[in-house]
N, C-alpha and C positions, 0 to 999 in steps of 0.2 A: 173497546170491548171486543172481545171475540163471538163473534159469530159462527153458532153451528144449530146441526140440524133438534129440535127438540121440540114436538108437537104431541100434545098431550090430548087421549080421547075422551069424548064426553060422553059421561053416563048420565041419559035420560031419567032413569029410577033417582039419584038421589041430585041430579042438577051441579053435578062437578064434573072439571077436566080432570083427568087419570092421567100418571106418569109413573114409571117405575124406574131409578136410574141408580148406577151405581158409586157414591158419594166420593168415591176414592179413584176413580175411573176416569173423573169428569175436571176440566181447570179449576174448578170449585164451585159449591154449593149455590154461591149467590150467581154465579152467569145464568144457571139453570132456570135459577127461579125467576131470572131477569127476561131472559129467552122466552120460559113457560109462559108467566102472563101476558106476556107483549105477543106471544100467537094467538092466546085466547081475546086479547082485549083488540085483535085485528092491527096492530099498530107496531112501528120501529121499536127495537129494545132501546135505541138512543133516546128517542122521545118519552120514556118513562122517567121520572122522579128518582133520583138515584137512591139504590134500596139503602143503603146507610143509613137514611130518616126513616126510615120504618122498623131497620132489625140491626143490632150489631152482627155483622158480618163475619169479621174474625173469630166470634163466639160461635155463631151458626156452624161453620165450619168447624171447628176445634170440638164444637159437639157429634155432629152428624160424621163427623170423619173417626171420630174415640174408637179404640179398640175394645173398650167398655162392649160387654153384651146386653145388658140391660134396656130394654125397649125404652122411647124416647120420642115425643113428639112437642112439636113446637109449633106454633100458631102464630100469624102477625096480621096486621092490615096492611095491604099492598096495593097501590095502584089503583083503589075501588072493585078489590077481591080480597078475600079470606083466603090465605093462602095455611095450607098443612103440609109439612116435613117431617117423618120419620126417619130413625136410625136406619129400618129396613130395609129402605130407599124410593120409599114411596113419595109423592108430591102429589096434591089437590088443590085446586082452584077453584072458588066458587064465586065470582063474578057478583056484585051486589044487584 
């Protein structure tokens, strides 16, 4: 897995990390969200559950990257977080 920089802030009002990233920009969707939670949950991105048991992958991607304008979000269980991805390029993590 590749490693880069991807640290998401937390907003105290609603108890999520905030990320804003550019879907098309980035090696793909699922590094990010691999990356994201594994800052939030203090931990290696290798030491997490590979996300393929939690989301198809290829579909995340193939959604989140669509030239489609139409807004889009998607929710899964991650790692013992709520994780949210929008078309936008937004990302949330809510830590159980």
């Amino acid at each position: 897995m590749t490693h880069f920089d991807v640290e998401p802030t937390f907003d105290p009002d609603d108890g999520r990390y905030h990320l804003e990233c550019d879907w098309r920009a980035v090696p793909g969707p699922g590094i990010v969200v691999v990356e994201a939670v594994a800052h939030v949950m203090c931990c290696d991105a290798l030491d997490l559950e590979p996300l393929q048991n939690a989301v198809d992958v290829d579909g995340l991607e193939a959604i989140l990257t669509s030239a489609h304008a139409a807004p889009v979000t998607i929710e899964f269980e991650y790692a013992n977080a709520r994780v949210r991805l929008g078309r936008n390029g937004h990302l949330s993590i809510e830590p159980e």
